[in-house]
N, C-alpha and C positions, 0 to 999 in steps of 0.2 A: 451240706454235701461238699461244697469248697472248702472248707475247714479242714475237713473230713480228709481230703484229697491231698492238703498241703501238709498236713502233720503227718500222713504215711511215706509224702516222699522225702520229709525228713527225718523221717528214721530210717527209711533206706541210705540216706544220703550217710546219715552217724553211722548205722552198720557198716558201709563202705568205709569210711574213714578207719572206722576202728580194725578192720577186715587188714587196711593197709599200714597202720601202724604194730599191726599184730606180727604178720608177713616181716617186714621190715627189721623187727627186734629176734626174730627167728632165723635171720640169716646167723651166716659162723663169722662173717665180720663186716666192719665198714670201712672206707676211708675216714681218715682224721676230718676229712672236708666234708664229706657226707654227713658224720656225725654230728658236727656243729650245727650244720644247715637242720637233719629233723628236731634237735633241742631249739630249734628257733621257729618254729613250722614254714621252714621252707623245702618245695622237695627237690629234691637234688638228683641229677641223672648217676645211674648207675656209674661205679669207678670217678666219682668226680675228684680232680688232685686240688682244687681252688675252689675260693668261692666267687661266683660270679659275678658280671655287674646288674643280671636280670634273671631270676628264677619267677616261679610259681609257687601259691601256697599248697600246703599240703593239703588243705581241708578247702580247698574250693582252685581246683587247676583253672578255671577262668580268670582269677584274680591274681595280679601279678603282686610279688615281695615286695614290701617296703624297703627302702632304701635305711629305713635303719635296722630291719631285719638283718638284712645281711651284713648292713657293717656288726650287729652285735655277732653272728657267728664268725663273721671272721676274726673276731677279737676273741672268743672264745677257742678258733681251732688252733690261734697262735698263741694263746696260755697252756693248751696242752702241748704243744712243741717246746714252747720255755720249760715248760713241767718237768718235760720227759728227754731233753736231745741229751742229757745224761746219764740213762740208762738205760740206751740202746748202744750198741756198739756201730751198728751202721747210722750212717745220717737219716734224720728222719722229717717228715714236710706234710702235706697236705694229703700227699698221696698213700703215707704209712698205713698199713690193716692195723684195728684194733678190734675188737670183742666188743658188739653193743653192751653186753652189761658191765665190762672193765670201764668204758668210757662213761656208761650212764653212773656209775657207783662214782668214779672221778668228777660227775658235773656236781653229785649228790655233796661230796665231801668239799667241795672247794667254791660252791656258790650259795647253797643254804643258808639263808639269814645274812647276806651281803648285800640286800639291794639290786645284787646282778644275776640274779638264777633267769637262764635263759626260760622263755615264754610256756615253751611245753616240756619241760622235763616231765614235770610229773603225771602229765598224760602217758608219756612212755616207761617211766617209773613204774604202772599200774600193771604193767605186759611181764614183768624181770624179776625173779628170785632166785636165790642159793639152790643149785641141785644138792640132794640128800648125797651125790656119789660125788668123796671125793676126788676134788679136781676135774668135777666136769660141773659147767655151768649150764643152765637149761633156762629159757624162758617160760611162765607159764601166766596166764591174761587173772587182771586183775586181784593182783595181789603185793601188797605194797613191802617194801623194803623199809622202812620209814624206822621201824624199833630196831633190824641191823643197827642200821648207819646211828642211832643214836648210842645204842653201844658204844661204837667206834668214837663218836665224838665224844662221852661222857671220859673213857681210856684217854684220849687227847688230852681234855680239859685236864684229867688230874695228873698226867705229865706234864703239863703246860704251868702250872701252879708251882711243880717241884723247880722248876727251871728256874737256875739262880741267875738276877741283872747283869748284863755286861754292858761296861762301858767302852765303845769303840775309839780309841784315838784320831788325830787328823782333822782335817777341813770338813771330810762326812761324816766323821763321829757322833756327832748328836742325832743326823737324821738315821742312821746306821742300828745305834741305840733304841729308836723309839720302834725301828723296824724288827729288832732282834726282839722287842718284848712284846710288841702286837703279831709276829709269825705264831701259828700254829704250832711249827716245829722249829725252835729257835735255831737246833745245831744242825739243819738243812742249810744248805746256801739260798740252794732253790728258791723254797720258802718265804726265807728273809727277802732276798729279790723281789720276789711278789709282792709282799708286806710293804716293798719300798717302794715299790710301782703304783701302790695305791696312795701311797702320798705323797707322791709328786703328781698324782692326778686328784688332790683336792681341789679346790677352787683357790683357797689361799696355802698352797705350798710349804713347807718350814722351811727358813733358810738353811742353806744355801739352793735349796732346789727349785726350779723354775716351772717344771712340768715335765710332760712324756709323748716321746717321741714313739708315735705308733707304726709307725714304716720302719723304723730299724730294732723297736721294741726295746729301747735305753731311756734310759731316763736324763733327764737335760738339768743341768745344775751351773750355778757358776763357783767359776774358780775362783782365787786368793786375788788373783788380779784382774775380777770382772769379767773375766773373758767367757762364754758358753761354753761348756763343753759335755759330755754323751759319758754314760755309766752303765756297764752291760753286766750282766752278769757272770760274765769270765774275769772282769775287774775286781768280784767281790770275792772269787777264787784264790785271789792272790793273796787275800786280808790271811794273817798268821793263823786266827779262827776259825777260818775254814781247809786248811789245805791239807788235814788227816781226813776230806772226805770225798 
């Protein structure tokens, strides 16, 4: 009878969860902050512009967020701001609306198979597909996006192959080099930034670079003459390679 009693109120407890991650991806949008926070299961108060130093989980409000919960979404909502402060014309931050399925399809393509796909994508993955009407998106519960999104990366992959080596000149050329041919999209800036961001946050770094600086989001390298100095990705703008984009 206690068995009995404890297994019914957990599947009340998972119908609530699911009840509320269902609601959730049915809204018309979130904040950038909001959204990192449920791809991390943390829940996040309605219009939240940051993430906090203290949430709740989303599958049990008793229990507070780990503290590295939230550092990963906050590291998370600040890759979609590097992503994207290029293709919005207004400035854009914690507080920007996005489309739950624009952002869940953006964690799809840019964390999959990196070691870093936040905790519960694909719990919310399960709620999201393509409406049949053009230009309108619709959520609908359990049904996965999985064979999209690999379309889209198998198109990647074979553009990714056609893409011919470049060798970048200067003091960052080499690390610049290794970034242009491990991006997805090499003739992205964006991209390669990212690409370059992930290795300066190896454990052993390629020279010249040192690490990354997550409070300014540059990457730390040393110069010709020792000295530390910060790499942003308006610096990679400047490279002759990118400045048709």
């Amino acid at each position: 009878m206690s068995s009995a009693t404890v297994s019914l109120k957990d599947l009340r407890k998972l119908a609530n969860i699911d009840a509320d991650r269902s609601d959730a991806v049915r809204r018309d949008s979130w904040t950038v902050a909001m959204a990192a926070m449920f791809v991390w299961g943390v829940k996040p108060k309605d219009g939240a512009t940051d993430i906090p130093a203290k949430a709740r989980l989303i599958e049990d409000a008793l229990r507070h967020a780990s503290s590295w919960q939230l550092f990963q979404a906050r590291r998370v909502m600040n890759e979609w701001i590097d992503f994207h402060e290029e293709d919005m014309n207004s400035e854009i931050s914690g507080s920007t609306l996005v489309s739950p399925m624009d952002f869940l399809l953006w964690c799809e393509e840019e964390f999959r198979g990196t070691g870093r796909e936040p905790q519960m994508l694909n719990e919310f993955l399960k709620y999201v597909v393509p409406s049949q009407e053009a230009g309108v998106r619709r959520p609908s519960q359990h049904e996965l996006i999985s064979e999209v999104i690999d379309r889209r990366k198998q198109v990647t992959q074979v553009g990714k192959t056609s893409e011919p080596r470049h060798e970048f000149r200067g003091h960052l050329g080499s690390v610049l080099s290794k970034a242009y041919a491990s991006s997805d999209s090499p003739k992205d800036r964006r991209n390669v930034f990212l690409a370059l961001c992930e290795l300066a946050q190896q454990a052993k770094p390629p020279h010249p670079l040192l690490g990354y600086d997550s409070a300014t989001r540059k990457v730390i390298y040393k110069d010709e003459l020792g000295e530390q100095r910060l790499y942003s990705m308006s610096d990679l703008r400047s490279r002759k390679e990118f400045r048709a984009h």
